[in-house]
C-alpha positions in Angstrom: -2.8 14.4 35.6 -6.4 15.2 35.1 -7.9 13.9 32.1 -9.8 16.6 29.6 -13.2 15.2 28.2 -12.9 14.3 24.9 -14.9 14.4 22.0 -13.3 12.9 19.1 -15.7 13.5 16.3 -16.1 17.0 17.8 -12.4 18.0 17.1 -12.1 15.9 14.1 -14.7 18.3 12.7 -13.1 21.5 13.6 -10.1 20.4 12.5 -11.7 19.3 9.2 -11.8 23.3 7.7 -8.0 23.4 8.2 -7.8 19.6 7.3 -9.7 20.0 4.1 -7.8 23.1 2.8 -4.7 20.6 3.0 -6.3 18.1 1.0 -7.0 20.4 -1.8 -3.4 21.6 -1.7 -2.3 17.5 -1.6 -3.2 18.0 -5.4 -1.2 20.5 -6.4 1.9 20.7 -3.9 4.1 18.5 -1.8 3.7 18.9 1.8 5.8 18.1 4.5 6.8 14.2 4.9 5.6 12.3 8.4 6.7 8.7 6.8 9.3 8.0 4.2 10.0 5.2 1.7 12.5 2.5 2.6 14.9 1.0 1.3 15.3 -2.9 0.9 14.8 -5.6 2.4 17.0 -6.7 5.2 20.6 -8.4 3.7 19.2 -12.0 3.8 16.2 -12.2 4.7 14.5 -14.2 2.8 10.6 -16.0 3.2 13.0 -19.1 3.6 14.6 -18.0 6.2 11.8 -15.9 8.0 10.4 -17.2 11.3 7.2 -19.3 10.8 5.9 -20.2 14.3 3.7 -17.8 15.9 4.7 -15.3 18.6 5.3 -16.8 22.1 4.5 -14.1 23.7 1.0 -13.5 25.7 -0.3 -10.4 27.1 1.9 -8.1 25.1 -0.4 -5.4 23.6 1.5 -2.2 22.9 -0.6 0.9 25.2 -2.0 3.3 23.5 -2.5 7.2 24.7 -4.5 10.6 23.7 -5.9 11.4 20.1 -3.8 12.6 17.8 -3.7 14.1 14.4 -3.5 11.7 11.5 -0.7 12.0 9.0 -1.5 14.3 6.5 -1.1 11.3 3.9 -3.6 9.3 5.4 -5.8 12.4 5.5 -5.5 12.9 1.8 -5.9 9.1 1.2 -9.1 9.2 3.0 -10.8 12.5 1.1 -9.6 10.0 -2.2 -11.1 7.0 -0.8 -13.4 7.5 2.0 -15.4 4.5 2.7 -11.4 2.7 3.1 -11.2 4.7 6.1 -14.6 4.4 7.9 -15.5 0.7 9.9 -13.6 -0.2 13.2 -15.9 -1.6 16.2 -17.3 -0.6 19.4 -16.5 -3.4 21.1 -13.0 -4.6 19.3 -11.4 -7.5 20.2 -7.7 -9.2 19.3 -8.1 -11.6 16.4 -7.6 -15.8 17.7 -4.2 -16.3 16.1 -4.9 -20.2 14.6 -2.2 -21.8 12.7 -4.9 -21.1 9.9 -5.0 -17.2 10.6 -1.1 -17.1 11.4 -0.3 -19.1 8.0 -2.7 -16.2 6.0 -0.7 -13.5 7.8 2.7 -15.1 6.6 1.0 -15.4 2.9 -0.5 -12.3 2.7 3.1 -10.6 4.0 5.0 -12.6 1.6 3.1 -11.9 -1.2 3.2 -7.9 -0.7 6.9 -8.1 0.4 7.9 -9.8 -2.9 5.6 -8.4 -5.4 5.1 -5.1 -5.0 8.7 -3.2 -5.9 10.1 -0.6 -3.6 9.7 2.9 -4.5 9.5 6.4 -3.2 6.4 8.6 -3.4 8.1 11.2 -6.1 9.1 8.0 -8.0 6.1 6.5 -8.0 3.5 9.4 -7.7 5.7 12.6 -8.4 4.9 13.5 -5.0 6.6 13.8 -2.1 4.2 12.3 0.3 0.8 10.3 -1.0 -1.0 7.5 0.6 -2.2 5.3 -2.0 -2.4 1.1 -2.5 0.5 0.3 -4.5 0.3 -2.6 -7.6 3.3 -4.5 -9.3 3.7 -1.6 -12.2 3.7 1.6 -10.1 5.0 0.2 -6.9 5.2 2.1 -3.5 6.9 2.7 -0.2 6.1 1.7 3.8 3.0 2.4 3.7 1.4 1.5 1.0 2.6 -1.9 1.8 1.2 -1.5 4.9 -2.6 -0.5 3.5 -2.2 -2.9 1.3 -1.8 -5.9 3.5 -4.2 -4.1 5.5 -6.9 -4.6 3.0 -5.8 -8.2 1.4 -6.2 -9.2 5.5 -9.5 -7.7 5.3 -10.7 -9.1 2.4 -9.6 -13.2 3.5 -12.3 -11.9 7.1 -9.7 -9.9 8.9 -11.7 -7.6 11.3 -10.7 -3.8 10.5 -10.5 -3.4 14.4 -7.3 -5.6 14.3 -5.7 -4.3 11.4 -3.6 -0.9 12.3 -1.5 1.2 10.1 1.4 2.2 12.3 3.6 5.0 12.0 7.3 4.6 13.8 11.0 5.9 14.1 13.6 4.3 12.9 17.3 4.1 14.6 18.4 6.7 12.1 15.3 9.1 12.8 13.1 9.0 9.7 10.0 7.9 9.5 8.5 4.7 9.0 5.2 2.7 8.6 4.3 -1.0 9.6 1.0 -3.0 9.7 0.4 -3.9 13.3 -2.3 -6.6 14.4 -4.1 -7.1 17.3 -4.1 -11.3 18.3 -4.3 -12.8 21.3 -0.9 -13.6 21.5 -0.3 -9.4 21.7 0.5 -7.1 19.1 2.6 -8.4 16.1 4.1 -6.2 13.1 3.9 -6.4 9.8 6.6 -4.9 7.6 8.1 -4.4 4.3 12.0 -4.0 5.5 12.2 -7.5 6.8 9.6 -10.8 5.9 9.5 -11.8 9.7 6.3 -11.0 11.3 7.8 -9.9 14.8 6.2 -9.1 18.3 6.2 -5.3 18.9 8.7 -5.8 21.4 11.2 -7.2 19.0 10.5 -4.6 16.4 13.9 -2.0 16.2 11.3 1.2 16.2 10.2 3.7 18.4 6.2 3.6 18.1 4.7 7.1 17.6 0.9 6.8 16.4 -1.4 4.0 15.1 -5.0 4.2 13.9 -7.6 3.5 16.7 -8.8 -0.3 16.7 -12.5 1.6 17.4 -12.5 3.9 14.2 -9.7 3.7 11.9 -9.3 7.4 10.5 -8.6 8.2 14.9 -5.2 8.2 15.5 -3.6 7.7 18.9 -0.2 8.1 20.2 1.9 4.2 21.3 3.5 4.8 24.7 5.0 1.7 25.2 5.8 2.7 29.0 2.2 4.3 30.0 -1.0 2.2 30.5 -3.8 2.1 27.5 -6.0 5.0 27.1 -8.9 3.4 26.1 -11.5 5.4 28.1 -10.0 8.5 25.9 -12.2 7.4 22.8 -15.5 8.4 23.9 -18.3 9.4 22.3 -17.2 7.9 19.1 -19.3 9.0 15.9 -21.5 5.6 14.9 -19.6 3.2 12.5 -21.6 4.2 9.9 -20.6 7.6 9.5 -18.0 9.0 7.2 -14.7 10.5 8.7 -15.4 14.0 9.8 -12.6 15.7 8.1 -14.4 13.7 5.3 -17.5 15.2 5.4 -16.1 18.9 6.4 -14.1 19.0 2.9 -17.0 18.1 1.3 -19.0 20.8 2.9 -16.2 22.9 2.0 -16.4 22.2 -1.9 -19.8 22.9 -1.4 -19.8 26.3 -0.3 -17.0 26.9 -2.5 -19.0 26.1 -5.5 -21.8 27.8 -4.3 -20.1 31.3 -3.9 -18.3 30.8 -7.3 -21.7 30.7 -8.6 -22.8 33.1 -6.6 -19.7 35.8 -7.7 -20.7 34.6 -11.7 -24.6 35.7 -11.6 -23.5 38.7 -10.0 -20.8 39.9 -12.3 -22.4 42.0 -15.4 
């Protein structure tokens, strides 16, 4: 199939219009769920009895496809928090996995997993779908857990490039999120429903999306049967720059300020 030249911060942009009228609703209204909250932990599973060697495996990076859209959670997350979402690498490479770096992944994972409590976004937030890092008090679901790893890992000198926020299916169909990482001993999987930190492969989900390792607010689709679409993530905006949908709701507030002030001198 032929290949359509792609622009990502192009369409990012014109998407960011329709993008940032759904971030100003985010505040007022509940939209439509892409990832649910779990449940509990698996019956036990325990950090005693989760599996502490590394993954055996070598080579065993999941493929990734086209551009898609983000989930409108993150979206909103992002227009909260923008410089979160901006980083990534030109040139990114899967993290050495050392006993050192696999022991921080097993910490960091722990320490999430058992001290953060489980709750649902209208429990926690009093909406049905927000993005947000979670603490001890307030809690959260899948993937807050997952951003929240995502940032202790960055913090200890995790690259962002190696640090995804994955979305996936579970057996029953809803929706779920995992923190993937990128090693040289393949892709490995982060997640609150059980404290093993498995290989993809051994992970019970159907992969769906995952944040680009090049820019992290550019989704892409996981095909775990197609080959990698790297060469689909051209012409990337520089590292620098703020997320387009970012910068196109703020843009948007801008004019919308400017005609409200415009509509008040005018009226008599």
């Amino acid at each position: 199939m032929a290949q359509r030249p792609n622009r990502p911060h192009a369409r990012a942009a014109r998407l960011g219009a329709i993008l940032a009228l759904i971030g100003f609703a985010f505040h007022t209204a509940a939209p439509t769920a892409l990832v649910t909250g779990t449940t509990s932990h698996m019956p036990g599973d325990t950090p005693h009895t989760a599996r502490r060697e590394p993954p055996a495996e070598s080579g065993a990076w999941l493929p990734v496809g086209r551009q898609v859209m983000p989930p409108p959670g993150y979206i909103a997350f992002c227009l909260r928090n923008p410089t979160d979402c901006m980083g990534g690498s030109d040139h990114p490479a899967p993290m050495h996995l050392s006993p050192e770096r696999w022991q921080e992944l097993n910490d960091v994972n722990d320490f999430v997993n058992e001290s953060i409590p489980e709750r649902d976004d209208f429990s926690a937030h009093g909406r049905r779908e927000y993005w947000a890092y979670p603490d001890a008090e307030r809690g959260g679901d899948c993937e807050d857990f997952a951003l929240l790893k995502q940032r202790l890992l960055a913090r200890r000198g995790w690259p962002l490039s190696a640090l995804s926020v994955a979305v996936v299916r579970q057996w029953n169909g809803r929706g779920h999120a995992v923190l993937m990482v990128a090693t040289d001993r393949g892709d490995i999987v982060l997640d609150n429903m059980t404290w093993k930190i498995l290989p993809w492969r051994q992970a019970p989900y159907e992969w769906v999306m995952r944040q680009s390792h090049r820019r992290p607010y550019i989704w892409v689709a996981l095909d775990p049967n197609g080959d990698d679409g790297k060469a689909f993530l051209a012409n990337l905006p520089p590292l620098d720059a703020e997320p387009p949908f970012v910068a196109a709701a703020r843009r948007f507030r801008q004019i919308t300020a400017s005609l409200a002030d415009t509509r008040t001198a005018a009226t008599p």
